[in-house]
N, C-alpha and C positions, 0 to 999 in steps of 0.2 A: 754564353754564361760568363758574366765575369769574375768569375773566383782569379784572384792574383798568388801563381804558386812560387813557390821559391825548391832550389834546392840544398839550401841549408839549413840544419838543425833547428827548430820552433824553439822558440824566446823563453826563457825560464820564466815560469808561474812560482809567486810564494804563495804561502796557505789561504792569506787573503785573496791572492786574485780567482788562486784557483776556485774557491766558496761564489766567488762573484764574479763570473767569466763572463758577464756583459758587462760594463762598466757605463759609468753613466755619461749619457750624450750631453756633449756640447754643445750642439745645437750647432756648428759647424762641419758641411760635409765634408770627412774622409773620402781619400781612394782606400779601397779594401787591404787590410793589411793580407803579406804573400803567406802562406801557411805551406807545409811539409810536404811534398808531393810523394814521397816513401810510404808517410804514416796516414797521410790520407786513400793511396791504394790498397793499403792492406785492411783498414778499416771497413772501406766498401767489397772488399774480397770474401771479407766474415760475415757482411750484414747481406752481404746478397745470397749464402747460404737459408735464411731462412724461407722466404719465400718459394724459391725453389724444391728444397724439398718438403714445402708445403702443398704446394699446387702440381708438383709432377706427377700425384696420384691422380688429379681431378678427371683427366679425360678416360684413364680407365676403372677409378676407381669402384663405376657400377659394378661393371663387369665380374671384376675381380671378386664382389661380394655375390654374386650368382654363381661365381664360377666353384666357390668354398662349398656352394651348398644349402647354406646355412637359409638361403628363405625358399627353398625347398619347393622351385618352383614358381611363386607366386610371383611376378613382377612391382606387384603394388606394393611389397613389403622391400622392398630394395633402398628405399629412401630412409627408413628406419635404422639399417643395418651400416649404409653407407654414410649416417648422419651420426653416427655414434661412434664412428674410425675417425673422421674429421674432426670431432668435437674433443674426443681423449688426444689428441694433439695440443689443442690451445688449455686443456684443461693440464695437464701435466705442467705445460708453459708456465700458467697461472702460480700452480701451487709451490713453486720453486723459481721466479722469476726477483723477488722479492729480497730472498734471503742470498740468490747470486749480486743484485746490489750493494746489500748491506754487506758482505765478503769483499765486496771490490773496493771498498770504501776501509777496509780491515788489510788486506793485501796486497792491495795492489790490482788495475785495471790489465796488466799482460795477461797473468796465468789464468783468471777466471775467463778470459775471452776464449783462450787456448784450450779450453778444456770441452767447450760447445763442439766445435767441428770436428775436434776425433773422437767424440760421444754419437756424432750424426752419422760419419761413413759406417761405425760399427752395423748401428740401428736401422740404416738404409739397405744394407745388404741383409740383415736380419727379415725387413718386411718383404723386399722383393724373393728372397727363399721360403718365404710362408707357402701353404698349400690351405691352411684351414683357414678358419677366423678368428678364434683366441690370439693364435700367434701375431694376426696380423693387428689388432687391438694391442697388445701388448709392444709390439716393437714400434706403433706409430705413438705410444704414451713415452717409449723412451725416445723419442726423436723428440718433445716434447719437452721431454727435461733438459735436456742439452741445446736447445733454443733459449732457456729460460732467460741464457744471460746475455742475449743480443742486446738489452733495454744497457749494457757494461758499454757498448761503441758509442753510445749517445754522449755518453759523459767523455769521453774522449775525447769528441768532436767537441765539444764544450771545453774541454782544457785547452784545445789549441786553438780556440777560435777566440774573437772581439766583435763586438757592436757594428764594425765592419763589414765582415765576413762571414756571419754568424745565418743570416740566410742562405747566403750561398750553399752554405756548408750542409747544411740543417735542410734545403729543400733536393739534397742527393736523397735523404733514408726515402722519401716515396719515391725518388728515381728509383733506387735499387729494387724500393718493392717493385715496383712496376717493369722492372728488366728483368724479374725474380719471376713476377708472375708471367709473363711472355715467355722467357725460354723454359720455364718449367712444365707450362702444356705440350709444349712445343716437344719436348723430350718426350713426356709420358704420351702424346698422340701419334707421335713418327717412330717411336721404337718401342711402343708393345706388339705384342705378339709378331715377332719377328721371323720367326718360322714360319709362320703362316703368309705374310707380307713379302718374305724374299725366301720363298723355300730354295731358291738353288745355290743360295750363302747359306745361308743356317736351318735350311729342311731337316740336315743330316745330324745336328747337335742336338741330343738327347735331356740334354741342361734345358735349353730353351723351350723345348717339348713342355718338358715336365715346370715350368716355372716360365712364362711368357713374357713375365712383369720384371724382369730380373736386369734386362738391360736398363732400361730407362731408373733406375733406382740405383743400380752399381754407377751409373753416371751422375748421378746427385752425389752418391759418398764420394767417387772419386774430386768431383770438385769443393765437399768438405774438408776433403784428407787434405787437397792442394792449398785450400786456404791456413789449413793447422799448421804445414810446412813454412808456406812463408812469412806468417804471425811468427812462429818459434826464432826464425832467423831476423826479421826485418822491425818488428814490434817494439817501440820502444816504452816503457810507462812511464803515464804522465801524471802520475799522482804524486805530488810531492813529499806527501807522507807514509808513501810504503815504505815496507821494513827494507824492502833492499837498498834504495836511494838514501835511507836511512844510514845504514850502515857503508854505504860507498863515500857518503860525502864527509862521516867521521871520519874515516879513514883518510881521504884524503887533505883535511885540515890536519890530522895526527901527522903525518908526513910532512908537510908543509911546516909546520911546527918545529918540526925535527930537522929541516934543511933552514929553516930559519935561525936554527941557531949555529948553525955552520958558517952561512955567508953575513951574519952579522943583521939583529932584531931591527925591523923599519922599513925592509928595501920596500918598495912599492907594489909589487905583487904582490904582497903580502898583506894590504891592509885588511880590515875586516870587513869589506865591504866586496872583497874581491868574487869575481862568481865564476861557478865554474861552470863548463858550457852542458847544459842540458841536461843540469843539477840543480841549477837556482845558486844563490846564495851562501856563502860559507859560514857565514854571521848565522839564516834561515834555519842550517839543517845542523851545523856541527857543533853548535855550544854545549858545553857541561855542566850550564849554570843547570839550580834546579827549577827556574822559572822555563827554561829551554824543553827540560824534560817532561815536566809536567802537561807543555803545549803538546808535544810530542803525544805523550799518553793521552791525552783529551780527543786527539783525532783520532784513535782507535776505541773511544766510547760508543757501547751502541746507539745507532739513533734514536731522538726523541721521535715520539709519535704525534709528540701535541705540536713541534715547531714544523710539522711536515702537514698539516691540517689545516693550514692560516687559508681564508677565503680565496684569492684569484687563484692558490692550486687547487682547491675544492670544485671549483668551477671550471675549472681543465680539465681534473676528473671526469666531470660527471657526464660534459661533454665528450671525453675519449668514451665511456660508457655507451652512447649514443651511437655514435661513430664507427666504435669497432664490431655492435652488435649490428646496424645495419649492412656494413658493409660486408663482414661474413657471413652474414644470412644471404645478403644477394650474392655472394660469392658460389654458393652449397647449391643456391637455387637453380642459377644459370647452367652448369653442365647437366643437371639431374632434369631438367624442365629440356633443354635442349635433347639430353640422350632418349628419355619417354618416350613411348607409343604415340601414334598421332592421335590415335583414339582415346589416351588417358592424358590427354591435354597436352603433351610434348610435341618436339618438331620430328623426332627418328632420327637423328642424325648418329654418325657415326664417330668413333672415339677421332679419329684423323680430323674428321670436317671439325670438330669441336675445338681440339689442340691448335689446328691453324686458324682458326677467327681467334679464339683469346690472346693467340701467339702474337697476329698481324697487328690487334688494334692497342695490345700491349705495347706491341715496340715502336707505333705510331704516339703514344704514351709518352713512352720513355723521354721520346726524341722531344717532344712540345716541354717537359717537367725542364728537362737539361736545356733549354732554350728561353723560357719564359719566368720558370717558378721563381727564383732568385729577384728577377728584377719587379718582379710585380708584389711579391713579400715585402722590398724596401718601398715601395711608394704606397702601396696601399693597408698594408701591417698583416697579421697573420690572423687578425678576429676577422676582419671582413673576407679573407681570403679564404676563412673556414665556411661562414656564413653562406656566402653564393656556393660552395662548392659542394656543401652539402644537401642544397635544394635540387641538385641534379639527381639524386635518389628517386624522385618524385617521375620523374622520366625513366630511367632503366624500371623500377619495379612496376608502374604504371603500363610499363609497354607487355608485361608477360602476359598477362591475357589476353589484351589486344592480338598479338601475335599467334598465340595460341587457338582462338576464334576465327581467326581469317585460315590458318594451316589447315582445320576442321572441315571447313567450309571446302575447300581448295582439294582437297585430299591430300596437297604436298606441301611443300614448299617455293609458292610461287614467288612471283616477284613482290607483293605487295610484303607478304613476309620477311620476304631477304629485307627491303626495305628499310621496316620495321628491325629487323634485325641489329642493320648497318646503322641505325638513330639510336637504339640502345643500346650498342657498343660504344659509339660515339659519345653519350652522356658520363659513361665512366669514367672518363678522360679527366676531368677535373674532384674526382674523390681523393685519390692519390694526395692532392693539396692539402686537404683536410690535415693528413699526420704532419706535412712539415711543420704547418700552425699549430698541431700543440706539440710538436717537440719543443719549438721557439719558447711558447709560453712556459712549460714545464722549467726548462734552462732560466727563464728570465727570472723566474717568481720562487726558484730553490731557495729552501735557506740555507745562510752559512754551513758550510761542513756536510751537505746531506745531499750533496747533487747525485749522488750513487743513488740513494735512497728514494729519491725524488723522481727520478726516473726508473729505478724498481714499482713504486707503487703505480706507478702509471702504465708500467708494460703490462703489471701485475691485471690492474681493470682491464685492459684489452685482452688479455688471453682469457679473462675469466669468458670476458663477453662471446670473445669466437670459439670456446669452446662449448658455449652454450646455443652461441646463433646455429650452428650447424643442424646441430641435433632438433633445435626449434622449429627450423623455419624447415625441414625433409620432415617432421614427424608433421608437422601442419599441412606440407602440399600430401603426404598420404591422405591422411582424414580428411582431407578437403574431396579427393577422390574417393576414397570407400564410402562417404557419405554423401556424394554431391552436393556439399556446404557450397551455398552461392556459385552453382552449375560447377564448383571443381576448383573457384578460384578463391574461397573466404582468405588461404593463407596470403595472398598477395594485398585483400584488402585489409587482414591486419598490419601487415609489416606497412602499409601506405599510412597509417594512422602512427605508428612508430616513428615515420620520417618527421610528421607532421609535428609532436610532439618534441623529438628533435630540434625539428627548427627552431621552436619554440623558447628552447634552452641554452640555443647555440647562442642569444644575446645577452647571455647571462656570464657571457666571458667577458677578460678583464679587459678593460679600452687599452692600456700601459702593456708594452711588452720590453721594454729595455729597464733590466733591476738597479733602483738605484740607492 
């Protein structure tokens, strides 16, 4: 990957650049300019939080809801129950995703960042000491709201990035999901029920007895709590217009002022052009005119809604719309189809064998994202690289009945399955691509003053989407079963028409991804 890092302070943004952090091509190629290697670790330290404790329930989350009680029994009612703990995640996301943008754009992008990952350790130790299922519904909608404000890193990575670097930078958020989603099965498949798995370590702890789900979950907070830590220390914010930079950079022109009149009015550090490092501008932030002030107050006005509606982000929308409901429908689908009865269309597999295939092909993922996304975003742009990427849907959801037909047949999981298996694992590989493509566009196509907001509304359509895909697409594979819709499989041929659809749309994005 060629991201070029530096380890000196990032270049001061004034309010213009910051509004318009792609800047317009010259049509002459740049080497990538170096960006912050501090503030870029700590960035992907908080965004890799989400995923993670998204997906570390997936491999046992059936279980979990059998183990409550609560479908008393029945196995076919497991998708229902399990699809409605998934879904009040990205729905909680949804309904507070929005107004953590517009906050960030009001105060400042550190403390709203700060305030997600020690909302998440609390919420992760909350759901893993659950026993029933209310509790556990209610503690996965608060992990949910303290997610809302990961769409806050984007614009970050947007303040410190250019026309440059700005793929580079921008094609990490699906690396992270996809390092997010690997080692968080990874967790929930190798350390649930631990008692049970290594009885002569933890036979004898009565904790683990009574709460089996409790490691793999205190390991998600713990690595929440760790990211809160070193945001709190390492974090710097890059909004030019919070009130704290505000008030630092008054202050130190008032000083500067005040030693100016000591060593005698003119010297040259003094002029009003002088900047200070990783304040911007003294001229920018410290005047008293009341033109100064009133620019000042304008950037804390709430956003417009009608300048955040202009057409190529509409059609970023509508495409993340797309996007985030397919891909979390197949996301609900694949453990809950792989965990099933072989009889009720599933392969039987077990929470382990499930954690390590999403785990493996995850972090074969990772590795291709960090290797190739970057450079194929600058030659080929982020519409086409959505477009092919999101046609691979047609193959992962296409192959679930396939596989499920031949397992029937088989009685097991033979080779022609695993097969099967290993071609639809392997299609996944390029969805991931999809979100760096519309972060780019999102970032490209902000207006002035609203890049918070801009990327609020669009984390906003995604969580609404996954928290509705969950619930859809498990209540669909029930009813597909209780009623033998299309031998067991109609939900898969709806969501095939969704992709279809989809595609459809996906050329309805903007050709232009650099804002000029």
């Amino acid at each position: 990957m060629s991201v070029a890092f530096s380890s000196e302070e990032p270049a001061t943004l004034d309010n213009d650049q910051c509004d318009s952090v792609v800047p317009p091509s010259s049509g002459v190629q740049r080497r990538p300019t170096p960006v912050p290697r501090l503030q870029l670790f700590v960035i992907i330290l908080i965004q890799i939080a989400e995923p993670i404790t998204a997906t570390v329930i997936y491999p046992f989350v059936n279980q979990f809801v059998r183990d409550t009680g609560v479908t008393q029994g029945d196995e076919r009612k497991t998708g229902y129950y399990a699809g409605l703990i998934e879904s009040v995640f990205f729905l909680a996301e949804a309904l507070t995703v929005f107004q953590w943008g517009w906050l960030s754009d009001q105060l400042g992008r550190k403390p709203v960042l700060l305030l997600g990952p020690l909302g998440l350790t609390i919420s992760m130790l909350g759901f893993g000491l659950s026993k029933t299922f209310v509790p556990l519904v209610l503690f996965r909608c608060m992990q949910g709201v303290f997610n809302g404000n990961i769409g806050v890193s984007k614009s970050v990575l947007a303040e410190i990035s250019d026309e440059t670097n700005i793929g580079d930078l921008f094609s990490m958020l699906p690396l992270m999901w996809s390092m997010g989603i690997t080692v968080g099965p990874i967790i929930g498949g190798v350390f649930a029920n631990p008692a049970d798995r290594w009885p002569a370590v933890f036979g004898h702890i009565e904790l683990l007895k009574e709460h089996p789900y409790l490691i793999p979950c205190a390991m998600a907070g713990c690595l929440a709590m760790t990211s809160f830590m070193v945001g709190l220390v390492a974090l710097r914010e890059t909004l030019p217009s919070a009130p704290i930079r505000q008030r630092c950079a008054t202050c130190v022109k008032r000083n500067l002022r005040r030693l100016s009149v000591k060593l005698e009015v003119g010297l040259p550090f003094l002029e009003s052009s002088t900047t200070i490092p990783d304040y911007g501008s003294i001229e920018s932030y410290g005047k008293d005119d009341p033109a100064s002030k009133k620019t000042l107050s304008d950037n804390h006005q709430k956003s417009s809604y009608r300048n955040l509606l202009v057409r190529p982000l509409l059609m970023t929308y509508l495409n993340y719309f797309f996007i985030a409901f397919t891909e979390m429908a197949h996301n609900a689908l694949l453990p809950l189809m792989y965990s099933s009865s072989i009889s009720l269309g599933g392969l039987g597999l077990d929470a382990y064998s499930i954690g390590m295939l999403m785990g493996t092909f995850g972090l074969v993922n990772a590795t291709l994202q960090l290797k190739y996304l970057g450079r194929l975003t600058r030659r080929y742009g982020p519409r086409l690289i959505y477009i092919c990427s999101y046609m691979s849907f047609l193959i992962c959801i296409g192959l679930f009945p396939l596989a499920s037909h031949f397992c029937k047949r088989a009685g097991r999981v033979d080779w022609i399955v695993g097969s099967l298996v290993f071609v639809q694992l392997a299609a996944q590989i390029p969805i991931l691509a999809c979100y760096a493509s519309m972060h780019i566009l999102v970032v490209s196509h902000a207006p002035k003053g609203h890049l918070g907001a801009s990327n609020g509304i669009a984390q906003m359509i995604a969580s609404i989407m996954r928290s509705i895909a969950p619930t859809v697409a498990t209540s669909l594979f029930s009813v597909s079963l209780e009623r033998s819709l299309a031998g067991g499989y109609m939900v898969y041929y709806i969501l095939l028409v969704v992709v279809v659809v989809g595609i459809r749309i996906s050329f309805l994005l903007p050709q232009s991804w650099v804002q000029t």
